[in-house]
N, C-alpha and C positions, 0 to 999 in steps of 0.2 A: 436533471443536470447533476454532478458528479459533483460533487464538496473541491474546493480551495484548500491546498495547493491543490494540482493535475499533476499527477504522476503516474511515470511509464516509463517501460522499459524494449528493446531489441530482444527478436526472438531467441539469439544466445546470453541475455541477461548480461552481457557487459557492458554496455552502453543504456545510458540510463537518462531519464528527462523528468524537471519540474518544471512548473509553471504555476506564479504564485496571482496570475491573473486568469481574468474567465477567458473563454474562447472566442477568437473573435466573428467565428463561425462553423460550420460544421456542413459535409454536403457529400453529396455520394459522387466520387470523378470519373468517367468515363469515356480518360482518353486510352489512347492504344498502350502507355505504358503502364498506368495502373491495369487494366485488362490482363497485361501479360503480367505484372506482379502478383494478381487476385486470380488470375485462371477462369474471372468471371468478368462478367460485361461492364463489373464498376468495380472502388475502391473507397470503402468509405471513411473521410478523411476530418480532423478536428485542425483546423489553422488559429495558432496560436502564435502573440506576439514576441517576437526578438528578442526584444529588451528584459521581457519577463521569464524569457525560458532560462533556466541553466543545463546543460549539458554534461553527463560523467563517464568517462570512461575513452576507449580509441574510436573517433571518427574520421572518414574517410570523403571528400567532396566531390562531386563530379556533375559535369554540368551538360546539359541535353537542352535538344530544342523542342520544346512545350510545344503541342496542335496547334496554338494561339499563334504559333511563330516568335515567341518571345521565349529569350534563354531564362533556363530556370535550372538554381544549384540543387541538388541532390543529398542525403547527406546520408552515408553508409555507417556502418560498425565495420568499420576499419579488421576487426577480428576476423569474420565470417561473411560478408557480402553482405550479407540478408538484405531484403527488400529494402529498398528506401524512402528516406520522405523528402517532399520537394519543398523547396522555399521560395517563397516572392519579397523583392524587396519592404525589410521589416516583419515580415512574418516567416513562421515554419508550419509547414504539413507534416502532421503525423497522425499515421494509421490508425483510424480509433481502439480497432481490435486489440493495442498495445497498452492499452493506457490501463491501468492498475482495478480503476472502479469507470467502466463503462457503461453504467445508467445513462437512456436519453444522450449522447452521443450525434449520433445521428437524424437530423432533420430533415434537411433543407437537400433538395435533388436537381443537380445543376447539369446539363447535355454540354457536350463539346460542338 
């Protein structure tokens, strides 16, 4: 697991993410939108909590209806689109591949 703070950044580096707590999970997603974000059958994702993230730089919202059937906000670099990470209430998805030291990251393998 990846030392305290968790920091990461947007593939155009302007948007940027800390979190001074652990993860509250980690898990490979394989609905149809990470799919089409990944190019591949999953997206593998570290869900950290709200309260502890802070957020730097321009972000952009947008909200879709999750396989589950339940809306879930988005949350872009407002600069360049890039892929996004989805939030459930109190928590943020973001793409493990982004996070600055991503040892052990990924565990937990969750099916839609």
């Amino acid at each position: 697991m990846p030392e305290l703070p968790l920091t990461g950044r947007w593939a155009c580096g302007q948007l940027r993410y800390r979190s001074d707590a652990a993860p509250l999970v980690s898990l490979y997603c394989q609905c149809r939108d990470c799919q089409y974000d990944s190019g591949t059958g999953h997206s593998c994702h570290v869900m950290l909590a709200e309260a502890a993230l802070v957020l730097s730089g321009p972000v952009k919202l947008y909200q879709l209806m999750a396989d589950s059937g339940e809306a879930a906000v988005c949350v872009f670099c407002r600069s360049a689109d890039h892929p996004r990470s989805g939030t459930v209430p109190g928590a943020i998805f973001v793409i493990a591949g982004r996070l600055d030291d991503r040892r052990g990251s990924c565990r937990r393998r969750l099916s839609t």
